[in-house]
N, C-alpha and C positions, 0 to 999 in steps of 0.2 A: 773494751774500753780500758785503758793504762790511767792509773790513778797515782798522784804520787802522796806518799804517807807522810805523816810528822815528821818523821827522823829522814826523810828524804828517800825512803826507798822507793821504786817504782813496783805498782800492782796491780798486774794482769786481771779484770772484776770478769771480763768472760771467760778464761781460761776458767777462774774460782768457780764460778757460777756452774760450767759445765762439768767439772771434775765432782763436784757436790750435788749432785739434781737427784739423784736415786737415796740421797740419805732423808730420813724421816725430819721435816720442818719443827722449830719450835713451836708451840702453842696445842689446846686441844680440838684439832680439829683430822688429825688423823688422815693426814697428806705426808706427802715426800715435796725436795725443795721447787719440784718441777706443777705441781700441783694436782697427784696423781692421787687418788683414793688408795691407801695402802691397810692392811692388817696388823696385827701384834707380830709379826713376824716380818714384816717391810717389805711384805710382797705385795704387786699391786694390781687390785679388786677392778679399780674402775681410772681407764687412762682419762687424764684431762682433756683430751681430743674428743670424747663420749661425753663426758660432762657438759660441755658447752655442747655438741649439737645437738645434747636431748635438751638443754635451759630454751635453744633458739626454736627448736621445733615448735617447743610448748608456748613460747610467746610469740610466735610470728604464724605458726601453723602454717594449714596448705594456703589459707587462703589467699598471700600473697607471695607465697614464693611460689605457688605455679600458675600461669594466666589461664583465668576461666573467660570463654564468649561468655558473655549478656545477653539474653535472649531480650528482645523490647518488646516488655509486656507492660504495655503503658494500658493501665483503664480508665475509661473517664470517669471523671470523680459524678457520684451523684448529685442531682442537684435536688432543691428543694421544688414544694409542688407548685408553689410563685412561680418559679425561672421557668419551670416546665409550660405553666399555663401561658405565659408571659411570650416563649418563644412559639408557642403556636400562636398566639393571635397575629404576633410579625408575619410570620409564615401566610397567613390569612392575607393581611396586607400584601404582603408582597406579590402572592399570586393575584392578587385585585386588581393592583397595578399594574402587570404582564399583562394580565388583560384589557384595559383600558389604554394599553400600549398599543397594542393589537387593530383592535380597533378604530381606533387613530392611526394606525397606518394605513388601514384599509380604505377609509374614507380617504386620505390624500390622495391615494394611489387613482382613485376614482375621478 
């Protein structure tokens, strides 16, 4: 990117950017300008390529960067001993009525 200056010079910010990347950044945080974990000696510990995909591991984990099947382990949920008493006495009826169905067919048929 070509920047032009006060006094009208024109300047190169990527040429700069990449000619400067291995020199140690201002401030204390013990980087170089490219964002690379460096020593007292501006060698470099930990490349910022490492950095970021041990941060991404940690916040995104396996669980969504690789597809797991779902096993459908659907339970049915409990119910109380109302709903339980409740659904057998239906049950009751309703085989009453099969039968009384039944037998009302028989009779027709006759």
């Amino acid at each position: 990117m070509k920047v032009k200056t006060a006094l009208g010079k024109t300047l190169d910010m990527g040429a700069l950017v990449l000619r400067n990347e291995k020199i140690r950044a201002v401030g204390n945080m013990k980087v170089n300008a490219r964002g690379d974990t460096i020593d007292s000696n501006n060698k470099i510990i930990t490349p910022v390529n490492d950095r970021v995909a041990n941060k991404y591991a940690k916040t995104v984990g396996n669980r969504s960067a690789n597809v797991i099947e779902k096993k459908n382990n659907y339970e049915k949920p409990l119910m109380a001993k109302e709903d339980t008493e409740l659904l057998n006495a239906l049950d009751e009826y309703a085989t009453e009525d099969i039968e009384i169905e039944k037998i009302k067919g028989t009779k027709n048929d006759k």
